[in-house]
N, C-alpha and C positions, 0 to 999 in steps of 0.2 A: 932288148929294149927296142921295138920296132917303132913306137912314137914319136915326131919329133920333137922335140922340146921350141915353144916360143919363147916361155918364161922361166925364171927359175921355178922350179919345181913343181910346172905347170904343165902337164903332157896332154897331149889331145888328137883326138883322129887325123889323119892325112886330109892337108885343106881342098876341097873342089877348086876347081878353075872359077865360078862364077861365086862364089865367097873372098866376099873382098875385109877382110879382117884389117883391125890396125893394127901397128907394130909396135910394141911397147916401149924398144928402146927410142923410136923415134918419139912416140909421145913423150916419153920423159925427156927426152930434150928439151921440148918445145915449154914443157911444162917449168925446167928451169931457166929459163931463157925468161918463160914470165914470171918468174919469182914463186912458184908454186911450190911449197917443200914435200908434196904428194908425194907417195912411193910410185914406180913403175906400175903398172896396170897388170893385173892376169889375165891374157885374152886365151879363151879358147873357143875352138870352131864349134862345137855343140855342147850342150850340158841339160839338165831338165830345167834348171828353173837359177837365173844368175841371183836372186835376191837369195834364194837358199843356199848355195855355197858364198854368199858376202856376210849371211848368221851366221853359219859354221865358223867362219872366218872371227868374225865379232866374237865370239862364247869361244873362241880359244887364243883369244890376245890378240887381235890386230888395231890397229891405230886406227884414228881418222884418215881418211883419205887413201884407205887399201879399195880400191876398185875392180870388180870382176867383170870382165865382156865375155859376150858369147855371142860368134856368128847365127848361132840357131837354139834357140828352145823349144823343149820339146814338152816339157811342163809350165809354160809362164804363164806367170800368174798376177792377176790384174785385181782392183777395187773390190771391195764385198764379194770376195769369193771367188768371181771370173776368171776365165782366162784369159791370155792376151798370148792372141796370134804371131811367134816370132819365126816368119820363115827364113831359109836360108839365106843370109847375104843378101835380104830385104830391107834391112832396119841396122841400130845401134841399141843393141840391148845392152842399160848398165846397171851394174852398181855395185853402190859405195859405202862403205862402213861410216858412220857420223856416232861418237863418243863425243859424249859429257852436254850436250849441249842444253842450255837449261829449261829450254820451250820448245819440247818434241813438238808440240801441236801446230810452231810451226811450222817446223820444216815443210810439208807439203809446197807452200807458199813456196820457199827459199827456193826447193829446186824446181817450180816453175818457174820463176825466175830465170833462175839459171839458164834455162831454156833459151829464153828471151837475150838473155845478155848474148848467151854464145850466137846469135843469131845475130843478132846487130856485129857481133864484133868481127864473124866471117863474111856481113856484106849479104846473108840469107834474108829468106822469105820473111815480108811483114809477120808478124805473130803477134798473139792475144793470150791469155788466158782465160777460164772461162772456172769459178770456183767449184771447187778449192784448187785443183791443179790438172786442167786441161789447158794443152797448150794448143790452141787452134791456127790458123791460116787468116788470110783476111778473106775469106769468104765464109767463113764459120766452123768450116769442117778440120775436123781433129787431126792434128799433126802429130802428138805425143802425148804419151800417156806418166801419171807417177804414181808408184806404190812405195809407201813408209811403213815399213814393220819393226817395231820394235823386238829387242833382244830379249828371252824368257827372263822374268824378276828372279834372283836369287833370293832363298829363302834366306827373311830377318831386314831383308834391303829393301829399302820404300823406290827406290829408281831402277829402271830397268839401266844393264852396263850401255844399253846405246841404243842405236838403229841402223836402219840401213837404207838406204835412197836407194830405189827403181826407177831409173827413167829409160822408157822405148821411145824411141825416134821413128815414124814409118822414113823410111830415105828413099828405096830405089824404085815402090811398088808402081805400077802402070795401073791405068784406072778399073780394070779390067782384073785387078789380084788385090785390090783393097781388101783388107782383113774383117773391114764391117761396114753396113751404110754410116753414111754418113763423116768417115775416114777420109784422110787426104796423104800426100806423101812429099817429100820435100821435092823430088823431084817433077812432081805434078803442079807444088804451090811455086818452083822459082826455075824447075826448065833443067839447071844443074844442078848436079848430087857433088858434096863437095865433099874434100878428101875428109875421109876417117880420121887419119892421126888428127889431123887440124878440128876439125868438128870436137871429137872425143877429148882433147887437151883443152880445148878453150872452155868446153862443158865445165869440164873440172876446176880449172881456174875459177869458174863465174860461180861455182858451187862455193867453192872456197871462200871467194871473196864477199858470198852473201854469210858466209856461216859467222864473219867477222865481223861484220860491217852492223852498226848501228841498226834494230831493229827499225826506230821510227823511219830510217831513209828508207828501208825497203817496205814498207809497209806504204810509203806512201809512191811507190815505183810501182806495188802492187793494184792499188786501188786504180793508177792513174792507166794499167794496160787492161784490167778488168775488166771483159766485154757482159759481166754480168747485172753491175752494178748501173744501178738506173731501169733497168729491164722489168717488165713483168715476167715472172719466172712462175713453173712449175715442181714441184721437188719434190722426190722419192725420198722418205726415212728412211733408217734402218725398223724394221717391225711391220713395214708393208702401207704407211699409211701416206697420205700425201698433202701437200697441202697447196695453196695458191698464195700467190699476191707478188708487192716490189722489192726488189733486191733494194735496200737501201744503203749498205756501207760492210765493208767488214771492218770487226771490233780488233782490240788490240793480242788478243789471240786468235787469231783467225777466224772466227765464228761468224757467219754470215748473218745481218740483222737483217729480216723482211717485216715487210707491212702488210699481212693477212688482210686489212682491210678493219680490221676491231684492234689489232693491237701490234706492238714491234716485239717480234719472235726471234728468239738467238738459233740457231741454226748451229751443230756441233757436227753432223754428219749428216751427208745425206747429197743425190744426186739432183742436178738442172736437167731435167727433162727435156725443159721447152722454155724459150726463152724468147720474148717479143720486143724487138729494140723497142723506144720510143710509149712504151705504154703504160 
């Protein structure tokens, strides 16, 4: 057994010097410390894709709040299909197992949220949201990204056993290895990249603490960082088509309401293109 071991039963290649990984058992510290009954984290230095060992995980018994890191992917995987750029000890790639909860639709929301809360609560870079769940900087540009996949439906079961939360963080990127126009990084939007353990524990907590917390308050936490809402917007469907008009409100499951201009449209899926403060 030439690997070293982080976690229990977690093995993974010999860490490079410029991969700065978190420590699990520090995180679980920190995480009881704030009352979070999470398990310890699995971190490993590379994997193809952490949202696909967090299903694995989910479809062979794991709880809420089993979370998988990875310094590096080398398959992630992002929104309608994409990829998402996760270089080495660039970012905080996560994710977390979510069982039982009774409005998949909206988690999205939740863990951008989450986003927001652990940002406020380590003192980081202003942040926005931009729907359903980009988390931006205060100049617009994308700071993190979230992907929700549910777990395959067992035959005869009308609910799938869970999901899984994706969230990348860009953290360390210089403006010069941005992953895509219009990307930012934490340490571009606030100057310092703050410690792992601490970022990735309080993530967890603020995950935590939205998956319990009264929908209406975060619903209206959400509307209230919502940089889309009030905007004239542009939006890609899923099917290729597009459409215009004003973001007017998201509904009580997360559906985006716009105003085409003839009529107010629910919005279930589908990407902000382009989005005009004030118009």
């Amino acid at each position: 057994m030439d690997r070293p071991l982080i976690d229990d039963g977690a093995y993974f290649s010999p860490v490079e010097p410029t991969v700065d990984l978190p420590d699990p058992v520090v995180v679980e510290g920190i995480l009881r410390a704030r009352g979070c009954p999470w398990p310890r984290p699995h971190v490993v230095t590379t994997t193809g894709s952490t949202n696909a060992d967090a299903l694995e995980s989910l479809t062979s018994g794991a709880d809420t709040g089993l979370c998988v890191v990875a310094g590096e992917q080398t398959a992630g995987r992002g929104r309608r299909g994409r990829s998402w750029v996760s270089d080495p000890g660039a970012g905080l790639w996560s994710s977390t197992v979510v069982r039982d909860y009774p409005q998949p639709t909206r988690l999205p929301l939740l863990a951008s949220l989450a986003v927001v809360d652990a940002a406020i609560q380590i003192g980081g870079p202003v942040v926005h949201v931009k729907w359903p769940n980009d988390v931006l900087a205060d100049d617009g540009r994308k700071l993190a990204g979230i992907l929700v996949e549910a777990a395959a439906r067992e035959p005869g079961v009308e609910s799938a056993a869970g999901a899984v939360v994706g969230i990348g963080i860009n953290m360390d990127h210089a403006e010069e290895s941005l992953p895509a126009p219009g990307a930012t990084s934490w340490r571009i939007a606030h100057s310092v990249v703050p410690d792992r353990n601490t970022l990735l524990a309080e993530l967890l907590v603020a995950l935590n603490n939205r998956l319990i917390t009264e929908w209406s308050r975060s619903l209206a936490d959400y509307r209230r960082c919502c940089r889309t809402l009030g905007t004239g917007v542009e939006i890609d469907l899923p099917g290729g088509n597009r459409i215009e008009g004003r973001a007017l409100d998201v509904d009580d499951e997360g559906h985006l309401l716009v105003d085409d201009g003839e009529s107010s449209r629910i919005i279930v899926a589908g990407d902000v293109v382009h989005a005009t403060i004030g118009t």
